[in-house]
C-alpha positions as CSV (number, residue, x, y, z in Angstrom):
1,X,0.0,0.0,0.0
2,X,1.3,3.3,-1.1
3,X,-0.7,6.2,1.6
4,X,-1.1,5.2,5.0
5,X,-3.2,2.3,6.0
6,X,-5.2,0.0,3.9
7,X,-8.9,1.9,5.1
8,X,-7.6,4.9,3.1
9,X,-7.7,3.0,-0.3
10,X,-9.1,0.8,-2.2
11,X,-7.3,-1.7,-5.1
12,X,-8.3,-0.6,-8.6
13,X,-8.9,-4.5,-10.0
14,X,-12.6,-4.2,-8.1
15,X,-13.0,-1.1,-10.7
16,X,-13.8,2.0,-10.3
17,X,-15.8,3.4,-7.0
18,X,-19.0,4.9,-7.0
19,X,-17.2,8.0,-5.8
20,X,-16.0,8.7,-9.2
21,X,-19.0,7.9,-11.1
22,X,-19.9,11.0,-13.2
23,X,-23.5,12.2,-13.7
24,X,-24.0,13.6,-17.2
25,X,-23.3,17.3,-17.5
26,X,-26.9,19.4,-17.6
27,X,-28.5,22.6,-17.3
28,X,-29.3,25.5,-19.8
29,X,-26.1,27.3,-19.3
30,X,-24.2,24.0,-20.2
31,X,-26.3,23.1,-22.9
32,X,-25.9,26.8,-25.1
33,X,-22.3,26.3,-24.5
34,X,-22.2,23.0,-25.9
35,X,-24.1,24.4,-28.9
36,X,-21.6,27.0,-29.7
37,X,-18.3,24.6,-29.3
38,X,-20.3,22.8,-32.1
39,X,-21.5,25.6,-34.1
40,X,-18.6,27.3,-34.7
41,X,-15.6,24.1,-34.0
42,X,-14.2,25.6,-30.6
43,X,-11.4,23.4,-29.3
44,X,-11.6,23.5,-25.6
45,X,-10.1,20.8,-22.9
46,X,-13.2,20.9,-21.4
47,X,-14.4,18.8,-24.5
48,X,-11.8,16.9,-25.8
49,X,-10.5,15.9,-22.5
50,X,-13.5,14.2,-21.2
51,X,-13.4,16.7,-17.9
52,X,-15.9,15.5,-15.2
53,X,-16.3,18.9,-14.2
54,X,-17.7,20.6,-17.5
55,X,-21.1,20.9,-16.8
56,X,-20.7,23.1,-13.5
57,X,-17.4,24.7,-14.7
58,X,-19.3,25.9,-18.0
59,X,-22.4,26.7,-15.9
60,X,-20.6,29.2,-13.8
61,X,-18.5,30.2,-16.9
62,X,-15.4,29.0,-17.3
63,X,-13.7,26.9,-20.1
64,X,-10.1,25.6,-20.6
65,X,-8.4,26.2,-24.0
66,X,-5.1,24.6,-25.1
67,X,-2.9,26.2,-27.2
68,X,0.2,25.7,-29.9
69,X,-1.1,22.4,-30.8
70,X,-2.2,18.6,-29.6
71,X,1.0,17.2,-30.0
72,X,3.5,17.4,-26.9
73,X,7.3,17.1,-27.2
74,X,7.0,15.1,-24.2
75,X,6.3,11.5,-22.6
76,X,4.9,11.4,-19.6
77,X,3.3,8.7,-18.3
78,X,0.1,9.8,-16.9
79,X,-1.1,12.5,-19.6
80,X,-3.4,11.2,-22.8
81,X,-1.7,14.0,-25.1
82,X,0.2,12.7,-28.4
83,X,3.4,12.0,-28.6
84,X,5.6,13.4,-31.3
85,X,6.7,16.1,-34.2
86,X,4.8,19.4,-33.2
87,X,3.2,21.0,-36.0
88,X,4.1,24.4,-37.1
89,X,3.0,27.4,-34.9
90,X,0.1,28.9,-36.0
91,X,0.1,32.4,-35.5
92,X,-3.2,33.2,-35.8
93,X,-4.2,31.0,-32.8
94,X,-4.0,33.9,-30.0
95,X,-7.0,35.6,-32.1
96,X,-8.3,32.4,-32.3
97,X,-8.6,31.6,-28.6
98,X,-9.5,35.2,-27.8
99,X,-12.9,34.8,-30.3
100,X,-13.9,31.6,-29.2
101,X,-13.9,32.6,-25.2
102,X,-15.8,35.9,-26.8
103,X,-18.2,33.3,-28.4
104,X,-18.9,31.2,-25.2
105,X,-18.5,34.6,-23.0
106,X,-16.6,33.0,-20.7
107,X,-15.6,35.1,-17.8
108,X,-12.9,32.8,-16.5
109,X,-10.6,31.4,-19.0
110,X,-7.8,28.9,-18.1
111,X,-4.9,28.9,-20.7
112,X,-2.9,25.5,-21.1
113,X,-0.2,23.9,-23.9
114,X,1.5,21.3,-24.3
115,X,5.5,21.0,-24.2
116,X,7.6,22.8,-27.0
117,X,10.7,21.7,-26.0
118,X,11.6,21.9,-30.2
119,X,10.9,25.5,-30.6
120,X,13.8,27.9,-29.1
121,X,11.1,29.8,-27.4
122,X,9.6,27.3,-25.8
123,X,6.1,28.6,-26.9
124,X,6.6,31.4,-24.8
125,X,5.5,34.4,-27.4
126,X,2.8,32.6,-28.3
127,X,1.9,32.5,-24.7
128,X,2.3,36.3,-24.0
129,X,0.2,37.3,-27.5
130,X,-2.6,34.9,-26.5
131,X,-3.0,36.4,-23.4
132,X,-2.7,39.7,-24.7
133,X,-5.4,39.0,-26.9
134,X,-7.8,38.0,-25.0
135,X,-7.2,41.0,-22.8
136,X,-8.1,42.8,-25.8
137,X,-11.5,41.5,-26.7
138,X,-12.4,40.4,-23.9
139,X,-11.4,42.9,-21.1
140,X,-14.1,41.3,-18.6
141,X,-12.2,37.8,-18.5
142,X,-10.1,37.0,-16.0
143,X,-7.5,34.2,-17.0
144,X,-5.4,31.7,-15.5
145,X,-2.6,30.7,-17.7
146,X,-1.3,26.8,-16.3
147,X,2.5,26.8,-18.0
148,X,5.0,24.0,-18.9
149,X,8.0,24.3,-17.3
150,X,10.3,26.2,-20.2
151,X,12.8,24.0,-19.4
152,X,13.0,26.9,-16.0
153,X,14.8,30.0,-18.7
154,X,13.6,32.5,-16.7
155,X,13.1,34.3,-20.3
156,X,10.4,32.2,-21.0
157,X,9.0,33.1,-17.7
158,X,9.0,36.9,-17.8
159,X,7.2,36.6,-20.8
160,X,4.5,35.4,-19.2
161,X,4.9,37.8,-16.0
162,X,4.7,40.5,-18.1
163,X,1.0,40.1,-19.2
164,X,0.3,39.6,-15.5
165,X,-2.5,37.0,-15.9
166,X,-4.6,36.7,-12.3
167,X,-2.9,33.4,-11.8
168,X,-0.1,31.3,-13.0
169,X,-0.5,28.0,-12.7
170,X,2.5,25.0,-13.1
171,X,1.7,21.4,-12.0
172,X,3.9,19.3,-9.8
173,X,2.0,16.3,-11.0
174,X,3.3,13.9,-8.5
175,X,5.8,13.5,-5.7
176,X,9.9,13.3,-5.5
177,X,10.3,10.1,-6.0
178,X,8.1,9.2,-8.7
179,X,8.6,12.4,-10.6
180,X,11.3,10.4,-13.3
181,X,8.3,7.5,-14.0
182,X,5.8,9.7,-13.9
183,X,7.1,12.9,-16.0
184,X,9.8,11.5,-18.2
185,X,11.4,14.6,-19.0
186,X,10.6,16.9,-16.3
187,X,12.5,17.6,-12.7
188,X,11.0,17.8,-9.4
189,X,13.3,20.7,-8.6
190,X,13.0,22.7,-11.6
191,X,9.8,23.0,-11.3
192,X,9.6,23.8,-7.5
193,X,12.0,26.4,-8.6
194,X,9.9,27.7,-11.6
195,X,6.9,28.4,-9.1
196,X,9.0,29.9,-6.5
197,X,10.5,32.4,-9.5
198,X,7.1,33.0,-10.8
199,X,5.8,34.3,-7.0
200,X,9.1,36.2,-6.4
201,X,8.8,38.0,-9.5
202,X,5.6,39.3,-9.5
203,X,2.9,36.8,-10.1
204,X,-0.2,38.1,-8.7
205,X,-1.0,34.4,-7.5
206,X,0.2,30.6,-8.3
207,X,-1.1,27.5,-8.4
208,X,-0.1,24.0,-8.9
209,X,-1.9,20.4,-8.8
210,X,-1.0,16.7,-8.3
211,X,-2.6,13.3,-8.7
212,X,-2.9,10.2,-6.1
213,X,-2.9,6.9,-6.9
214,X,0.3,6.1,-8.8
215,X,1.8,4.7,-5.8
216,X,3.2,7.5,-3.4
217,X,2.9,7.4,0.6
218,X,1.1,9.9,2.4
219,X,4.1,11.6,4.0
220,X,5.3,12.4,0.1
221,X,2.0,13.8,-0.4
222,X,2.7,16.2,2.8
223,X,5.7,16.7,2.0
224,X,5.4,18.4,-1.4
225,X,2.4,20.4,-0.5
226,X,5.0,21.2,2.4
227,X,7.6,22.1,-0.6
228,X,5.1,23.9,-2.8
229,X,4.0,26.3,-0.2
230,X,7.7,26.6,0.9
231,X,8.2,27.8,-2.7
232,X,5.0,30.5,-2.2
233,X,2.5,28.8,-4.0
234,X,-1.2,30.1,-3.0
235,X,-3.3,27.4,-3.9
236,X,-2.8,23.8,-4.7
237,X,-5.1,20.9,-6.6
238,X,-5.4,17.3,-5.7
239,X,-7.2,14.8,-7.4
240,X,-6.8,11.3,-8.6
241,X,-5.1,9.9,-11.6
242,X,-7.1,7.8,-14.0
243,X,-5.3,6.0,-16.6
244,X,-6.0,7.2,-20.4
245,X,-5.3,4.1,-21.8
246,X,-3.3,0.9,-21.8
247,X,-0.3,2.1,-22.6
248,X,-0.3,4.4,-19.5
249,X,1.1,4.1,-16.1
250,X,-1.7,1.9,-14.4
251,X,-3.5,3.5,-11.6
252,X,-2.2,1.6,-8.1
253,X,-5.2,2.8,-5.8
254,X,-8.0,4.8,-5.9
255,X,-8.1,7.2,-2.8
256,X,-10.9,7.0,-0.3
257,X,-12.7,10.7,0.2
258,X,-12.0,10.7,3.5
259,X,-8.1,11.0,2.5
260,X,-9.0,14.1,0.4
261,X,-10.4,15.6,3.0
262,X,-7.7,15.0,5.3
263,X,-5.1,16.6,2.7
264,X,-7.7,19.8,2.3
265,X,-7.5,20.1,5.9
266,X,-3.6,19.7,6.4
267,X,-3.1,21.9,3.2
268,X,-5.3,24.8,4.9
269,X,-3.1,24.4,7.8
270,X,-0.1,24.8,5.9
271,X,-1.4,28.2,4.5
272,X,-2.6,27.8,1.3
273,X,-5.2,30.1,-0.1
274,X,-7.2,27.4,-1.7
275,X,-7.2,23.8,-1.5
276,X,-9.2,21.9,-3.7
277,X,-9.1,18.0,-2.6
278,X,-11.2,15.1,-4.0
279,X,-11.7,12.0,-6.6
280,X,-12.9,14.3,-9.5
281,X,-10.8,17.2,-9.0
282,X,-8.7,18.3,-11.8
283,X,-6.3,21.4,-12.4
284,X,-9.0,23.6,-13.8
285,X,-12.0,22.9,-10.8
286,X,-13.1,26.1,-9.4
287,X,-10.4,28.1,-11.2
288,X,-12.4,31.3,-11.2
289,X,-12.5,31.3,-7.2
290,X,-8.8,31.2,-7.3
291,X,-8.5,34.7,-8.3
292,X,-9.4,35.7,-4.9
């Protein structure tokens, strides 16, 4: 067993709890939203991604857009992204994005990407002039932008400080020791150090998230919430990690919601501004409370 005791989990060969069973998304606000994605071919997360959360994220308006492609230059483990040869950036996208969150009128719009590792940048222009762009036709929004890593070129990184987004958002994704399995190309320590660069330079507010179930103990769990609000992060997501596929890392437990609860109560403690803890909880839940 991987957390504490065995009453905290449960083995994942009995399938899936009735915890994480998903109702159907509903509701008016949900269904004219879904009508415009399909009207005029929006490309959200929210959508392509399965999310369990789009019916109340879009009914309190707020959507998740990816941008500079679906193809990452990374392998990680856990993440249901392709693999491979990054298209060519399109630089119309950042007018793109900024008409399809005028479309939906979304007032909270998270920003994502995948990795660019092959692009001496890192994405990071492409970054800035989405943001700026949405700022631009839609001055209501308020937007969180959740960043790769950019390799930690602090470059990179002021780019995106400079268009002062409400919140800047990297994920940890897991803990110390599994961080080589789990995200191939990424370091623990880089990316502790990219959120503690982000808050010491500027950033208004930042955020990062990790899964449970891939095997990690419940003292590594405390431990880097412990090291993320060490680095100044102001609010931190935990949910659990559900395999994409068979080719994925396999999921090792699935984590009782009394365990949530207990890391939403330690995390508060430690002095984070938000703590969002439970089965279905993903980086983008309850974003637009974040702001504040």
């Amino acid at each position: 067993m991987s957390t504490t005791t065995s009453e905290h989990v449960i083995p994942p060969k009995k399938g899936k709890p009735k915890w994480l069973r998903v109702k159907l998304p509903t509701g008016k606000k949900y269904t004219q939203l879904r009508g415009l994605v399909e009207k005029y071919d929006l490309h959200t997360i929210c959508t392509s991604g399965s999310c369990p959360n789009m019916g109340e994220c879009w009914g309190e308006g707020t959507a998740t857009f990816m941008i500079l492609g679906n193809i990452c230059t990374r392998s990680c483990g856990f993440c249901g992204v392709k693999t491979g040869r990054p298209e060519s950036v399109d630089w119309a996208e950042p007018e793109k994005v900024a008409r399809s969150i005028k479309i939906m009128q979304i007032k909270h719009a998270v920003l994502t990407s995948v990795d660019r590792d092959d692009l001496k940048d890192m994405g990071s222009i492409i970054w800035a002039e989405t943001v700026k762009a949405v700022r631009r036709m839609n001055p209501g929004t308020t937007l969180e932008t959740l960043i790769p890593d950019f390799q930690g070129i602090e470059t990179h990184l002021d780019r995106i400080l400079a268009v002062r987004p409400e919140v800047i958002s990297h994920n940890m994704e897991t803990v110390k020791r599994l961080t080589r399995e789990v995200r191939i190309q990424a370091k623990y320590e880089r990316s502790l150090e990219v959120l503690r660069y982000l808050k010491e330079n500027g950033a208004n507010r930042t955020k990062s998230g990790i899964m449970l179930g891939l095997g990690e103990f419940e003292e590594e769990v405390l431990q880097t919430m412990q090291d993320l609000r060490l680095a100044g992060v102001d609010v931190v997501t935990i949910g659990q990690y559900l395999q994409p596929s068979k080719k994925h890392l396999p999921v090792k437990e699935f984590i009782l919601p009394e365990q949530f609860k207990m890391y939403e109560e330690e995390g508060l403690k430690m002095g984070f501004r938000h703590v969002e803890s439970g089965a279905l909880v993903r980086s983008s839940y309850k974003a637009h409370k974040h702001i504040h």
